[in-house]
N, C-alpha and C positions, 0 to 999 in steps of 0.2 A: 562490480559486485563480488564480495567476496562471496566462497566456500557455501556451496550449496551440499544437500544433504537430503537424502532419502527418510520419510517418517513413516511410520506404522500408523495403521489408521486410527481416527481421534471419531468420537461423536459427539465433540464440542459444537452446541449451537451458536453462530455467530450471525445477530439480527438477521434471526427467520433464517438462514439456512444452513442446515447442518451437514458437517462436512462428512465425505462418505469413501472410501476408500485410502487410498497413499496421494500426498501431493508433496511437492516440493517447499521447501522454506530457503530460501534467498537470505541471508544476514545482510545487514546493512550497517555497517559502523556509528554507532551509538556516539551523540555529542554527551556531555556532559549531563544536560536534565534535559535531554531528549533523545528518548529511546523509541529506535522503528523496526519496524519488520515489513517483511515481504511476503506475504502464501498466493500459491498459483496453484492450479488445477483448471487442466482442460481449458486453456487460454481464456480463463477469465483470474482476476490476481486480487487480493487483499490488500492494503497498504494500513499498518497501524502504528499511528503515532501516539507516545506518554508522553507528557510535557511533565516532570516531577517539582520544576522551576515554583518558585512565586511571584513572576512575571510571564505573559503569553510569549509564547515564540512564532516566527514563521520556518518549519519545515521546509528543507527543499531537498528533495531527491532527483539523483541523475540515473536518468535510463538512457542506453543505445539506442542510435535511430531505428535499428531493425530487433527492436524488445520483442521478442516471441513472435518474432517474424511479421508482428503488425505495426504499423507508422503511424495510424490515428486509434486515439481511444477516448472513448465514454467514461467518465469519473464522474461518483458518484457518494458525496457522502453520506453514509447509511445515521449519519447521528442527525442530522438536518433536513434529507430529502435533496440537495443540491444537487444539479448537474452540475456537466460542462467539458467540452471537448478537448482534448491534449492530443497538439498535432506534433510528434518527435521532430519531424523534417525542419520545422519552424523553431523550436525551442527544444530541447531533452531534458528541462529542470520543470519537474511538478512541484510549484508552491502552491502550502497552504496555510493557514495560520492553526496552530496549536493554543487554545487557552490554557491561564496555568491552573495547575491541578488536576488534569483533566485530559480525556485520549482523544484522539479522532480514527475513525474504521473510514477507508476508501475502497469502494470498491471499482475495477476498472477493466471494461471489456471490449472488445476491438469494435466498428462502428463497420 
């Protein structure tokens, strides 16, 4: 993960909840027509996919086995309602699929 970076606080609301002091932003190296991002606060994270494409894509993001000192996590698509558990020890790549035109918000919190 590249070059993380300290933010000033935003009171951007991100489905239902709004974010409230400083949290960190992770970069994540941008493909071509898929741009992601990282935000974390207080060990729970954000993952946001653009798919700019006119074709869907499948995202896949690599996290360490000890990501914020947790090894299983809760994912959650806030555009859908989707669960579904991500065990690092087992695999360290979160796929998901990205429609084109269109983002996906994950949210994801230790179990």
């Amino acid at each position: 993960m590249a070059g993380r970076q300290r933010d000033r606080p935003l009171g951007t609301v991100v489905h239902g909840a709004a974010w409230a002091g400083s949290f960190d932003r992770i970069g994540l190296a941008p493909s071509p027509e898929l741009i992601r991002a990282l935000y974390g606060r207080n060990q729970e994270f954000y993952l946001l996919a653009v798919n700019y494409g006119n074709e869907g894509k499948a995202a896949e993001v690599q996290l360490p086995a000890d990501f914020a000192d947790t090894s299983c996590w809760r994912v959650r698509n806030l555009m859908d309602n989707q669960d579904w558990t991500l065990d690092l020890r087992a695999s360290n790549r979160l796929t998901f699929p990205v429609p084109r035109k269109d983002g996906v918000i994950l949210q994801l919190g230790g179990v």
